[in-house]
C-alpha positions in Angstrom: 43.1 49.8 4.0 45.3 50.3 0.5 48.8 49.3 0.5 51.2 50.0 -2.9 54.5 47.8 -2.4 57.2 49.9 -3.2 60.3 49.5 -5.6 62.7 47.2 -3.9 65.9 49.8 -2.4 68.5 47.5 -2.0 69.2 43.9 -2.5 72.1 42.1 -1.4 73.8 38.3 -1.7 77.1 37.4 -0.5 79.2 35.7 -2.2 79.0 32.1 -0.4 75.6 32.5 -0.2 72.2 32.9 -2.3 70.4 34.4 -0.5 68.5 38.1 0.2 68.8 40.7 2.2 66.0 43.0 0.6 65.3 46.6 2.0 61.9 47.4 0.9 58.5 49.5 1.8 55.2 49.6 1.5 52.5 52.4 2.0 50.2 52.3 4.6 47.8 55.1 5.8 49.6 57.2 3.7 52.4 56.7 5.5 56.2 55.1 3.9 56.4 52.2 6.0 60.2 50.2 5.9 61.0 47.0 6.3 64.0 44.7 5.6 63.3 40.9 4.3 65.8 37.9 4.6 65.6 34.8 2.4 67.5 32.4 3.3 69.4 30.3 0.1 67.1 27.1 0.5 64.1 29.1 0.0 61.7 27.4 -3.2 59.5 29.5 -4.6 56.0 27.8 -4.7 56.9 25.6 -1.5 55.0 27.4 1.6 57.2 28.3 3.4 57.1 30.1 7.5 57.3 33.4 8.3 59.3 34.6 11.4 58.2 39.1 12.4 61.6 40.1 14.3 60.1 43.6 16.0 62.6 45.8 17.3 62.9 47.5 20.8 62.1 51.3 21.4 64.6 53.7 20.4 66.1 50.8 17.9 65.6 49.9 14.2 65.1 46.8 12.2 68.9 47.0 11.7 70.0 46.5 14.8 67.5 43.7 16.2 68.5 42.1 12.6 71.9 41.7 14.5 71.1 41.5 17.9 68.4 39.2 17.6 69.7 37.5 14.8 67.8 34.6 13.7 69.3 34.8 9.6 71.6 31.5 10.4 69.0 29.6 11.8 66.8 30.2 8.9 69.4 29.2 6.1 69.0 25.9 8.1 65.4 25.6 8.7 64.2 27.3 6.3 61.9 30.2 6.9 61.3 34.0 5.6 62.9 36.7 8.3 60.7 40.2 8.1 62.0 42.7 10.3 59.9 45.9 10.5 60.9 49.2 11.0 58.8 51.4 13.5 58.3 54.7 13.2 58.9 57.9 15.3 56.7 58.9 18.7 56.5 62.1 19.9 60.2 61.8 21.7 61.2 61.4 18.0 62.0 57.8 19.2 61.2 54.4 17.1 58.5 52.6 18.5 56.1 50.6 17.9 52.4 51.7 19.0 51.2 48.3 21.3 48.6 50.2 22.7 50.9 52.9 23.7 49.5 56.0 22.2 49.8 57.9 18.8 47.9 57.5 15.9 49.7 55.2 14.0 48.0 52.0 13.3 51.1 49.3 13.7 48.1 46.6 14.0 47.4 47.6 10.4 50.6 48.0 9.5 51.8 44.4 10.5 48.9 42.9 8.6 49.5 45.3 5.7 52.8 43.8 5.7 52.2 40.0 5.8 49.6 40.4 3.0 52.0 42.7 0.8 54.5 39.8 1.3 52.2 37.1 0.6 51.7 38.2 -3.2 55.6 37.8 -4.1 56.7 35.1 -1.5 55.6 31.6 -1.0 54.2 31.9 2.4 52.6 29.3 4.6 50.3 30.9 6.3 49.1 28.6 8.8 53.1 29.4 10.0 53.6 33.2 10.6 54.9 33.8 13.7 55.9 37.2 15.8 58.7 37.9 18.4 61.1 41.2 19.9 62.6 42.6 22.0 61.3 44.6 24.4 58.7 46.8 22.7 58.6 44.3 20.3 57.6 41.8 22.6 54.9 44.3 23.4 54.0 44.1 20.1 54.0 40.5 19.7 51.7 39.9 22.8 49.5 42.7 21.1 49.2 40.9 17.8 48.2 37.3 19.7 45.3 39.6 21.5 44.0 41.7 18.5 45.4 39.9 15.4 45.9 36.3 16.7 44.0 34.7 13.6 46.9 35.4 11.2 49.6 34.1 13.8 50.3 30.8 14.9 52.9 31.8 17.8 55.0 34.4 19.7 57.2 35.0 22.1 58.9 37.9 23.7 62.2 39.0 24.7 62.5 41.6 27.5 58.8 42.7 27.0 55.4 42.1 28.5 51.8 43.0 28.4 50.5 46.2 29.2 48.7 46.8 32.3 45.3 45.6 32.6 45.8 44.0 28.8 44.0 40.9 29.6 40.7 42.2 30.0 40.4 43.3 26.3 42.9 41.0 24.9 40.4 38.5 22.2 43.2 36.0 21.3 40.9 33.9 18.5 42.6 30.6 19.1 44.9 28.9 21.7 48.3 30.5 21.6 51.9 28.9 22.4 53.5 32.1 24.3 57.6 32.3 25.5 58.4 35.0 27.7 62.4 35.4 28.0 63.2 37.9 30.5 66.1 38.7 33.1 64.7 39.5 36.7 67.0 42.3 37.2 65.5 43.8 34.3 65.5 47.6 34.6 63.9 48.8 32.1 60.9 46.7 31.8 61.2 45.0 35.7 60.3 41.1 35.9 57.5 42.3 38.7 55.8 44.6 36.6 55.7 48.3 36.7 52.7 49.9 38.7 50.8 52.0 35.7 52.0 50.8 32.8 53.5 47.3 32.8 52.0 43.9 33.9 54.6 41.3 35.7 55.8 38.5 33.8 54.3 36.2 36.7 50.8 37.4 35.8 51.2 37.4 32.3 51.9 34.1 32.1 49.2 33.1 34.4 46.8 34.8 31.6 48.1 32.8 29.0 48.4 29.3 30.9 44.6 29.6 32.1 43.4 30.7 28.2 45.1 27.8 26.7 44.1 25.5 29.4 47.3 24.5 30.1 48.3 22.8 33.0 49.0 25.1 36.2 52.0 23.7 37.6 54.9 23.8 35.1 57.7 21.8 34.7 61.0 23.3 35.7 64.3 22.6 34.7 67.7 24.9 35.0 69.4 25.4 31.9 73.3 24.2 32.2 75.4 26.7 33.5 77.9 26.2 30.8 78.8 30.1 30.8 80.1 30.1 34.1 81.7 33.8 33.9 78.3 35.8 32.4 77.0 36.9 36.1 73.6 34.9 35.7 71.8 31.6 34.8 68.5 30.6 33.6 65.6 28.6 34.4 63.6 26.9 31.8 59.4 26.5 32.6 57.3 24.7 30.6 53.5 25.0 30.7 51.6 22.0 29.1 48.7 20.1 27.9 47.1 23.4 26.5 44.3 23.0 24.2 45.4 22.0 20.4 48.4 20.7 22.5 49.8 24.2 22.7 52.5 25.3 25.7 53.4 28.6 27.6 57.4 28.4 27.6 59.6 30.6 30.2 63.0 31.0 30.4 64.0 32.8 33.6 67.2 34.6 33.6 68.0 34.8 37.3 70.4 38.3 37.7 69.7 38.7 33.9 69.4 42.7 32.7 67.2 44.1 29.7 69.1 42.1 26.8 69.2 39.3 24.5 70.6 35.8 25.4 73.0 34.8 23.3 73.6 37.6 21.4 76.9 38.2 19.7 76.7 41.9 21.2 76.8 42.1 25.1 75.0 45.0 26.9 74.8 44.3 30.1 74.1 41.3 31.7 73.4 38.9 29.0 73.4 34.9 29.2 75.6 32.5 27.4 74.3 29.5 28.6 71.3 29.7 25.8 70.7 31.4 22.7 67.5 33.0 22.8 67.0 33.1 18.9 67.5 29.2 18.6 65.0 28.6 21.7 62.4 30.9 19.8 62.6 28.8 17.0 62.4 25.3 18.6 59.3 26.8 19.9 57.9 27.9 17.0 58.5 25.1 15.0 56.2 22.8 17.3 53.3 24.8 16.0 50.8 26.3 13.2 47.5 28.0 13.8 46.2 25.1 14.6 48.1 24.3 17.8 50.6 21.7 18.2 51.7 19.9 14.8 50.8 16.4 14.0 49.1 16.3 17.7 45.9 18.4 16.6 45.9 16.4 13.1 44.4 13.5 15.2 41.9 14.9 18.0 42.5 12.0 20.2 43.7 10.6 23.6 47.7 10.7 24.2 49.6 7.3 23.8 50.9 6.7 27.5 54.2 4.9 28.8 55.6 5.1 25.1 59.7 6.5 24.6 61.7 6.9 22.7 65.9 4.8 22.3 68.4 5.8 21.4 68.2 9.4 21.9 70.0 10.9 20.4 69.8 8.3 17.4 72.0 7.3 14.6 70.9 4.2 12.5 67.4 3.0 14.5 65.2 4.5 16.7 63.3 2.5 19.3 59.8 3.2 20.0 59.1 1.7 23.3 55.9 0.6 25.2 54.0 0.4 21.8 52.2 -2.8 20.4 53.6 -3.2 16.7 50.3 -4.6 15.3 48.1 -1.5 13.9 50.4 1.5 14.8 52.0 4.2 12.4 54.3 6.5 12.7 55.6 9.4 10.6 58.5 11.9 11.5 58.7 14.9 10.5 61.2 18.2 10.4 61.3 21.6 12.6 59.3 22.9 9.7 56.7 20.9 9.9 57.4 18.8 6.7 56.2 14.9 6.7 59.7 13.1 5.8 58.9 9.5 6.7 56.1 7.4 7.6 55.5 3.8 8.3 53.2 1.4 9.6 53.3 -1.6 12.0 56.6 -0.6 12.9 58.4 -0.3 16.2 62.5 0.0 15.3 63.0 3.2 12.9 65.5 3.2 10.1 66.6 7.1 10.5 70.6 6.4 8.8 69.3 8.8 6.1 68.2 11.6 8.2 70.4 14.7 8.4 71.7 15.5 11.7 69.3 17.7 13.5 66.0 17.6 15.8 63.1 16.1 14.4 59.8 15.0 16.1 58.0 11.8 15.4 54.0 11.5 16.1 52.8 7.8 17.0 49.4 6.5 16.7 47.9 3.5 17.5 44.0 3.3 17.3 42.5 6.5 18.6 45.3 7.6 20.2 48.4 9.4 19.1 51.8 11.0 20.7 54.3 13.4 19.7 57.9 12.9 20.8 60.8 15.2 20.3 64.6 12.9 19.2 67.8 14.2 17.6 69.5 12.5 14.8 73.7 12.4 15.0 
């Protein structure tokens, strides 16, 4: 299908910061399709570089979920292109985005369309696109892993779900790390499903966690109550062992309604204790299309008994339960950059990292593990 990018509308850089906030289109089955891109100051030109989709809800814009799932200051950190598309109108005269829901407009098209139009000016790593949304977006983001999953690496959904029955026809083309964030007093798309139309998030993660392989049992945790006065709390699940090393994530927010954790604008019940934009992107940055990164480099047997001290490190980091004699190590960033390697080493010099969460994958013969530390 032909696309023509359009002339850039607007373009806008404050006055602390370099970097973009372009409002653009392109044309796609005849139609003007919108769209508003965010690059962040660190961006390079000619460095590959990951691409985050931010799909609006129904009834909303790529405006608004620009602000109310705002991911812009974690990507002047980490480094990653922000598209957020703009649906258009169904028959309500609503913005939407057609998952599967009816109309003629081909949003599967569109999204592709999109990523390839942006792949001729930008410096895109395309082994790192990735999808998320709210609500119908998160629709849309589980509808891209089933009928467009080769061109993304990961998604996760906010206050959405699969359609009913989806499973059966969903063809995702490679194992696929999934997060589901939803509230289970959820009215408008309810935590146990809605009979006709909407699958519960219990069964849609059962879908994913027996396609990947993972294992069935997850591991559960409950996210610090540090917000003592929002009316809810939340429960983290974690899924593993998936093929490629991928996971099914799932925060739980127990009382939660139909919104965003963390978000600077509260509607309704909305969590404090997490920030669902920064748990997004810890999950995403684990992965490219190829599963889990540096694990699915080396297509071996986990290291066992191995940890990691002091962690949180400043100066060294101790790897322990490994034999120094024919091991290597290299750590590398959120966005999957290499930044250090070494070899027959078993104390870590890491006084030159920058503070932040970095992971460090250790081998030794055919065997290899990925461990998550933070430097101070």
């Amino acid at each position: 299908m032909k696309h023509l990018l359009l002339a850039i509308v607007t373009t806008f850089a404050s006055s602390l910061y370099a970097q973009q906030t372009i409002n653009a289109s392109i044309i796609h089955d005849g139609i003007q399709r919108d769209y508003i891109l965010y690059v962040p100051a660190i961006y390079t030109p000619g460095t590959p570089t990951p691409l985050v989709f931010n799909f609006h809800g129904y009834t909303s814009s790529a405006t608004e979920q620009m602000y109310y799932g705002d991911f812009r200051p974690i990507a002047d950190t980490a480094n990653f292109l922000l598209v957020h598309p703009m649906g258009t109108l169904d028959p309500n005269n609503q913005p939407y985005w057609n998952a599967n829901w009816g109309g003629t407009v081909d949003d599967i098209g569109f999204t592709e369309a999109l990523l390839d139009s942006l792949a001729v000016d930008y410096s895109i790593n395309m082994d790192r696109v990735f999808s998320t949304g709210m609500s119908n977006g998160g629709f849309m983001s589980y509808t891209l892993a089933c009928e467009l999953g080769h061109r993304f690496a990961a998604i996760a959904s906010v206050t959405g779900t699969m359609n009913l029955n989806q499973s059966s026809t969903c063809t995702p083309s490679h194992p696929t790390p999934i997060m589901e964030i939803h509230g289970t007093s959820d009215g408008t798309v309810p935590y146990t499903g809605l009979a006709g139309s909407m699958e519960s998030i219990p069964n849609v993660l059962d879908y994913w966690v027996n396609f990947n392989n993972c294992t069935p049992t997850p591991i559960e945790t409950a996210v610090s109550n540090t917000s003592t006065t929002d009316g809810c709390t939340a429960t983290h699940f974690i899924y593993e062992n998936g093929d490629n090393g991928v996971e099914v994530e799932h925060y739980r927010i127990n009382n939660g309604g139909h919104t965003w954790p963390g978000s600077s604008f509260v509607v309704g019940t909305t969590n404090y204790d997490m920030d669902a934009s920064e748990k997004i992107w810890e999950f995403f940055a684990k992965y490219d299309i190829n599963g889990k990164i540096g694990v699915n480099e080396i297509n071996e047997t986990e290291l066992t008994n191995i940890s990691l001290s002091p962690n949180p490190a400043n100066e060294t980091l101790n790897i322990n339960g490994l034999i120094k004699e024919s091991s290597s190590n290299k750590i590398i960033t959120l966005r999957g950059e290499v930044i250090q390697t070494s070899v027959d080493e078993t104390s870590i010099d890491v006084s030159k990292l920058k503070p932040g969460v970095y992971f460090i994958v250790v081998q030794q013969g055919e065997s290899v593990q990925s461990l998550k530390f933070i430097k101070q």
